[in-house]
C-alpha positions as CSV (number, residue, x, y, z in Angstrom):
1,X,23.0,-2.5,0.3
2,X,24.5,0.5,1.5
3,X,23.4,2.8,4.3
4,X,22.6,5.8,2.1
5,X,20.8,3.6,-0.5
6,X,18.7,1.9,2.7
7,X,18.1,5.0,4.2
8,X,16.7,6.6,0.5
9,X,14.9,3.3,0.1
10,X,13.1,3.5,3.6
11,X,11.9,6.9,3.0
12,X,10.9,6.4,-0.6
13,X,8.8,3.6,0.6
14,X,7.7,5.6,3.2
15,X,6.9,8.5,1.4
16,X,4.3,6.1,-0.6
17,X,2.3,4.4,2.5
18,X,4.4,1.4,1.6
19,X,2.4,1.1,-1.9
20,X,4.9,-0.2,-3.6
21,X,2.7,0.8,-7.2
22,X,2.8,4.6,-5.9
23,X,6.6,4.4,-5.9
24,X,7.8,7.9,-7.1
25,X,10.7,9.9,-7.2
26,X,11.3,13.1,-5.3
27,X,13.3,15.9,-7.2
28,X,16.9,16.5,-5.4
29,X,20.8,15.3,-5.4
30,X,19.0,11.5,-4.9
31,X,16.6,11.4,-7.4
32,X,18.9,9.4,-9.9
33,X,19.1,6.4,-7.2
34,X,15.7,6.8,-6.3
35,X,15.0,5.9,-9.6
36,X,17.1,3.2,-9.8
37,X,15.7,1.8,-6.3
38,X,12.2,2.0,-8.0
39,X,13.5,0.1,-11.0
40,X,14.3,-2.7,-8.7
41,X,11.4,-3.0,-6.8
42,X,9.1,-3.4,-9.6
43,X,11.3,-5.6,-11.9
44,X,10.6,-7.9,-8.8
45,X,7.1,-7.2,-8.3
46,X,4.5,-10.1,-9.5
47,X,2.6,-9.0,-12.2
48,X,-1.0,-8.6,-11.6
49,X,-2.0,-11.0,-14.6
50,X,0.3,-13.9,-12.8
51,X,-0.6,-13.4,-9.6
52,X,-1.9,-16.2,-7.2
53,X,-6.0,-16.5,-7.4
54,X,-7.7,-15.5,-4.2
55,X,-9.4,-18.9,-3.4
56,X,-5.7,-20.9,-3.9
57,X,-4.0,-18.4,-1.7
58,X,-6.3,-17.7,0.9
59,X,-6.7,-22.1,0.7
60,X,-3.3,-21.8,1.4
61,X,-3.5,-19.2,4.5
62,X,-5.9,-21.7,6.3
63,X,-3.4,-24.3,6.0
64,X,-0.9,-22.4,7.6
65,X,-3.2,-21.3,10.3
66,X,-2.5,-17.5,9.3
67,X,-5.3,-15.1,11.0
68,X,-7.4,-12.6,8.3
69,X,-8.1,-9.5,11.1
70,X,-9.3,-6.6,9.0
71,X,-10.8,-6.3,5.5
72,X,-11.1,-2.6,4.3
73,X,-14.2,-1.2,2.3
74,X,-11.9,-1.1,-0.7
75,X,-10.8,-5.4,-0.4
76,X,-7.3,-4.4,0.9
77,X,-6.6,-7.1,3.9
78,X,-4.3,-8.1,6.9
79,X,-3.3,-11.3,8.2
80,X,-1.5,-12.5,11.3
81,X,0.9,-15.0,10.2
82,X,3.7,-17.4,11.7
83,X,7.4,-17.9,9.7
84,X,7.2,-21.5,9.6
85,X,11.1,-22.1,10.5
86,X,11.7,-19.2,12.7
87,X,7.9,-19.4,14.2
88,X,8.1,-15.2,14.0
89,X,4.7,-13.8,13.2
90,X,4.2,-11.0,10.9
91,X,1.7,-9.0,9.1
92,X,0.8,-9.9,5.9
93,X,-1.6,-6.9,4.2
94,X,-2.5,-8.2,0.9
95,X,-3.8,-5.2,-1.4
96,X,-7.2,-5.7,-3.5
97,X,-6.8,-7.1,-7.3
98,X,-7.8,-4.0,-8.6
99,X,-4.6,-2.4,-6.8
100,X,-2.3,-5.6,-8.1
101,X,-3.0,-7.5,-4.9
102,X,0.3,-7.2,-3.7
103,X,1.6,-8.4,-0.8
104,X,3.6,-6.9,2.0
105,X,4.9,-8.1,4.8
106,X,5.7,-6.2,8.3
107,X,7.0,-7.7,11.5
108,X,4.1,-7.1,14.3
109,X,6.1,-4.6,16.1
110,X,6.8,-2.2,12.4
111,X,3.2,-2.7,12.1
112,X,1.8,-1.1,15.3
113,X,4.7,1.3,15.0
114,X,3.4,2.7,11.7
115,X,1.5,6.1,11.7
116,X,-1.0,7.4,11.2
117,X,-2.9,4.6,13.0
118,X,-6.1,3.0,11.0
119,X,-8.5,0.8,11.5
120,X,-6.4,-2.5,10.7
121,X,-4.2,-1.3,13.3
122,X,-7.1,-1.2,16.2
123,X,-8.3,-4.6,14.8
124,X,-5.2,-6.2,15.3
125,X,-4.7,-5.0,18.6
126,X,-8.6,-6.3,19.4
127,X,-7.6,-9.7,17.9
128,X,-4.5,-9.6,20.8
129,X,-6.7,-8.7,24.1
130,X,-9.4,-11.5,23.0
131,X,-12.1,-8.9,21.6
């Protein structure tokens, strides 16, 4: 991927709190790649209707030893989880079904990074100092 099209891609998922479903263009001289970068983020995306059912996945998460740290009111949630081959953790935030319950995936450090700060942020820094 080129430079300009990562640096358009970072700022378009950006601009979109990382809501991959909220994806939109911006008018300008990028707005025809923009448009093609949304094109092929959602021709990837799992469609809500075949995605993984709650109980399987989260069956799954146990296995793995992945950590749930924040729920929001609305069902979004966060895990701490562990590569398995590289033994990196990450963030997983799974959204709630009614949003697609899509998954993303942050390394720890992006995620503290991010701003504005929100709840999930503070819980994950509680589950780190043993609160």
């Amino acid at each position: 991927m080129s430079d300009l099209k990562q640096s358009l891609l970072h700022r378009l998922l950006k601009r979109a709190g990382y809501a991959t479903l909220d994806l939109k263009p911006e008018a300008g001289s990028n707005r025809l790649v923009e448009v093609a970068l949304i094109a092929q983020i959602r021709s990837g995306m799992i469609a809500p209707d075949e995605y993984p059912q709650p109980a399987a996945t989260r069956t799954a998460l146990n296995q793995n030893n992945d950590v749930e740290f924040y729920t929001s009111s609305n069902g979004d949630r966060w895990f701490l989880c562990g590569h398995e081959r590289t033994d990196q953790g990450f963030v997983l935030h799974r959204s709630n079904p009614a949003s697609g319950g899509h998954e993303m995936r942050t390394s720890i450090g992006s995620f503290l990074a991010m701003a504005p700060k929100g709840p999930e942020h503070e819980a994950l820094l509680a589950l780190f100092k043993g609160s």
